[in-house]
C-alpha positions, -999 to 999 in steps of 0.1 A, spaced: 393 181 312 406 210 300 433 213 267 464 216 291 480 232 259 454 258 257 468 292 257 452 317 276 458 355 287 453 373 320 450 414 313 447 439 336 430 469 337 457 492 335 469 472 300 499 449 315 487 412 300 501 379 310 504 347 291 501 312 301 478 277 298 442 277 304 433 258 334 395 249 344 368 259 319 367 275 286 359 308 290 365 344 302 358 356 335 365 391 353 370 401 389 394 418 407 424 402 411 447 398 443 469 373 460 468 350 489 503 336 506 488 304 517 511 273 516 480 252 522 446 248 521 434 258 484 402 245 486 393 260 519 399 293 506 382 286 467 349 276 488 352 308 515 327 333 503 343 363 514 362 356 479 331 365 458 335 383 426 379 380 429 402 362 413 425 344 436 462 347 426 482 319 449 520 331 461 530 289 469 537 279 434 523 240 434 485 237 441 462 212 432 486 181 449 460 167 473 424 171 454 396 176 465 370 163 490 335 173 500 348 172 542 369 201 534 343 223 520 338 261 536 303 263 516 280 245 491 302 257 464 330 279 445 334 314 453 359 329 435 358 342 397 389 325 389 421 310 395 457 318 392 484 291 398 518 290 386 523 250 384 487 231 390 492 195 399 485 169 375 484 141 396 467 140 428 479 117 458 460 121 492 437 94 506 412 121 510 409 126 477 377 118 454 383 146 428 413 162 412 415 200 412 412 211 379 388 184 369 367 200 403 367 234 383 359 229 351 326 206 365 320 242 382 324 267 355 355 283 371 379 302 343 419 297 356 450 299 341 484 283 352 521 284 339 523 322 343 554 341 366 533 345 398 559 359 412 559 386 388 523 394 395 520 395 428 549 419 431 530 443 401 499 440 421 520 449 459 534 480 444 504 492 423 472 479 437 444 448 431 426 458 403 404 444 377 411 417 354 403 393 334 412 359 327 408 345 290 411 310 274 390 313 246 407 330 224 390 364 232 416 393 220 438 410 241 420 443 237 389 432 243 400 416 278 414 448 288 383 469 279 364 442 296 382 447 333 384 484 331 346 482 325 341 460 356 326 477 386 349 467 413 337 457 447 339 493 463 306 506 467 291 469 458 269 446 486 280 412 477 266 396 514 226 394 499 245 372 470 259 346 496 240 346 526 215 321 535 180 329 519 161 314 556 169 306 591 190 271 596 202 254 628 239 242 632 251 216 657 280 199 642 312 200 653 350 197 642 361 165 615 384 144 634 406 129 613 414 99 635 380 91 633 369 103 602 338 119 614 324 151 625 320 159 664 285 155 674 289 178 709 266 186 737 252 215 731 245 243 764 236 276 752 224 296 719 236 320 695 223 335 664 248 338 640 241 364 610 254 350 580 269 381 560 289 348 538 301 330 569 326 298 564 316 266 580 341 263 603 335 292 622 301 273 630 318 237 637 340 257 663 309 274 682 293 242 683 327 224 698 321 252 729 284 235 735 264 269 719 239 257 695 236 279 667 203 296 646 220 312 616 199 338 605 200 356 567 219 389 565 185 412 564 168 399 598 159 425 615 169 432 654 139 423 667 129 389 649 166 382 666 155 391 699 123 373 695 149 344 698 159 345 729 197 343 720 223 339 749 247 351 721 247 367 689 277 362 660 287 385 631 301 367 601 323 369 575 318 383 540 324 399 506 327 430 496 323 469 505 312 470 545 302 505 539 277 495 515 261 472 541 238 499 553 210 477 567 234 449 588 247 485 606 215 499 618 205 465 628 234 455 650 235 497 661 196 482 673 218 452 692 239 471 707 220 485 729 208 452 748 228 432 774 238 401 750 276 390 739 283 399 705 308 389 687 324 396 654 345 383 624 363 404 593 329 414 578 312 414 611 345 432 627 336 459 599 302 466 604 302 465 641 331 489 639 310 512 618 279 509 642 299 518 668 309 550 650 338 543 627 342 543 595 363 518 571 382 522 539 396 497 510 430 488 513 460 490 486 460 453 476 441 439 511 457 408 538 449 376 523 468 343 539 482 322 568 508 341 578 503 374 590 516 388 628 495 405 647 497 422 678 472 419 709 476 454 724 465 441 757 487 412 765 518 421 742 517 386 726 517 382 690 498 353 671 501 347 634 469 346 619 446 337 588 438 371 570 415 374 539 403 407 539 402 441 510 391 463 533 399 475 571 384 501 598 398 534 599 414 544 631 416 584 630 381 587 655 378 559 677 349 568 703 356 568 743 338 535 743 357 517 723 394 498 728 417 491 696 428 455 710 444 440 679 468 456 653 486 439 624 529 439 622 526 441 589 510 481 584 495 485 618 464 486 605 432 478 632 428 440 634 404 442 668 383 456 692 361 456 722 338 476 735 343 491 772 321 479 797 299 453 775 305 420 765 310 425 726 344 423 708 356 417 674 384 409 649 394 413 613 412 379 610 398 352 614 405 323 645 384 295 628 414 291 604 407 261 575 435 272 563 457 285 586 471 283 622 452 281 655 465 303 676 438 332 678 412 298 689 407 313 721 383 341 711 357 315 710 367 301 742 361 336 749 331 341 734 317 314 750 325 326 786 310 353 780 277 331 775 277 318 804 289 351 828 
């Protein structure tokens, strides 16, 4: 267990350096830092891959209170490069529980620091940006943490997906964890999708499989027609980390996809790069949407749903195609936040309905999806 009296630094690449306790493991680590608003659900978002190479700055002050379990899990392990928390708890007390938090990361190799104004960061990094930074508890200078982050590469420009996505082809069938009875859903399964895994989260498969589709997760690479070879009555686009423009080969592929007569449908990642086959581009954003709070609009219905957001970069709007309907923009900078395209069955969205963390009330789009199956 970490030396709760440890001092460690954060410092940023522009120079500004914060002080607190180490938290975790020993150690240094760098990645660009931003902030999630989440009240719940830390270990949801620790295990989502799309977090890859960042360092996860949480707005809701106490985190660590209910542990950790293997249940609640989004992948086989730790994503982020470290951890930010202004008051971690040292006692956990949830019946779920079989680890503590900070026990959890230092068995993992995961750098954090606690006891630091989070308030104060999160408001440097709103008005000038996510950048670089790195996170220090053993005794590295300050100088040398700084030259470390500005030295960093950043995730524009970087493919993170062949770091996280499955190496081979793996069927899913589970379902949702029921609490009541303290068990995943073992549902009846109808029809098939493959589901490219650009760094997909678990749940997004577990609520596929509640709507009876059976699903072949393919790695990021396949090609078109090794999909097609599958028979699919669907395909899915996943989530993922970092630069969508740098995800060259996933483009051309799903361009390939496009044009056969099968559903398709896409989340944050997958929104991205199906946006870009269809002819748009997408750019990073000043400090990105990350947590379980954020408005958006459906511009066909009027209706607004608050959503779970964990994105750094979005699609550009200035040259939307003929073919293609903006169906989705966010309250907060009306940035795009969906899409469909006209006359086919293939839609998409930068947020993401599976939740784990966050609230359900964009579930329908795979209720959607899955009507679309069986049309």
């Amino acid at each position: 267990m970490t030396d709760t009296m440890k001092q460690a630094i954060l410092a940023l690449a522009d120079g500004r350096i914060f002080k607190g306790r180490a938290l975790g493991a020993v150690g240094h680590t760098v990645g660009e830092v931003c902030f999630n608003t989440s009240m719940t659900g830390y270990q949801e978002i620790l295990t989502d891959p799309s977090y890859t190479d960042q360092i996860i700055t949480f707005t809701y002050p106490h985190i660590g209170n209910v542990g950790i379990n293997d249940v609640d899990m989004e992948s086989d392990s730790i994503s982020v490069r470290g951890l930010i928390v202004r008051a971690p708890a040292r006692i956990t007390s949830n019946y779920r529980a079989e680890q503590d938090m900070e026990g959890w990361l230092a068995e993992n190799g995961v750098v954090g620091i606690s006891d630091i104004d989070t308030r104060a960061l999160v408001r440097y990094l709103r008005d000038n940006g996510a950048q670089n930074g790195v996170i220090a508890s053993d005794d590295m200078p300050e100088s040398d943490a700084v030259a470390m982050a500005r030295g960093w590469d950043g995730l524009e420009g970087r493919d993170l997906v062949g770091q996280v996505s499955r190496p081979a082809l793996e069927a899913w069938d589970t379902g949702s964890y029921h609490l009541d009875s303290t068990s995943f859903q073992t549902p009846e399964l109808h029809r098939h999708v493959v589901a490219f895994d650009f760094g997909c989260k678990n749940n997004i498969f577990r609520k596929l499989a509640d709507r009876g589709l059976k699903v072949s997760i393919v790695p990021a690479h396949t090609p078109a027609a090794d999909v097609l070879a599958m028979n699919p009555d669907g395909i899915f686009l996943s989530n993922g980390p970092g630069d969508p423009a740098a995800v060259g080969y996933a483009v051309d592929t799903i361009r390939e996809l496009l044009a056969v007569d099968v559903p398709i449908f896409g989340i944050c990642m997958g929104h991205q790069l199906l946006s870009q086959a269809l002819g748009l581009s997408t750019f990073k954003l000043k400090f990105g949407h990350r947590g379980g709070n954020h408005p958006v609009r459906d511009e066909t219905t009027g209706k607004i749903e608050i959503t779970s957001q964990n994105h750094g970069f979005a699609v550009r709007d200035d040259h939307v195609p003929a073919h293609v309907e903006i169906t989705h923009r966010s309250l907060f900078d009306g940035t795009v936040e969906g899409l469909r395209v006209k006359g086919k069955p293939v839609f998409s969205v930068q947020y993401h309905p599976e939740a784990s963390p966050g609230p359900q009330d964009a579930d329908y789009l795979f209720d959607r999806f899955a009507e679309l199956l069986n049309d």
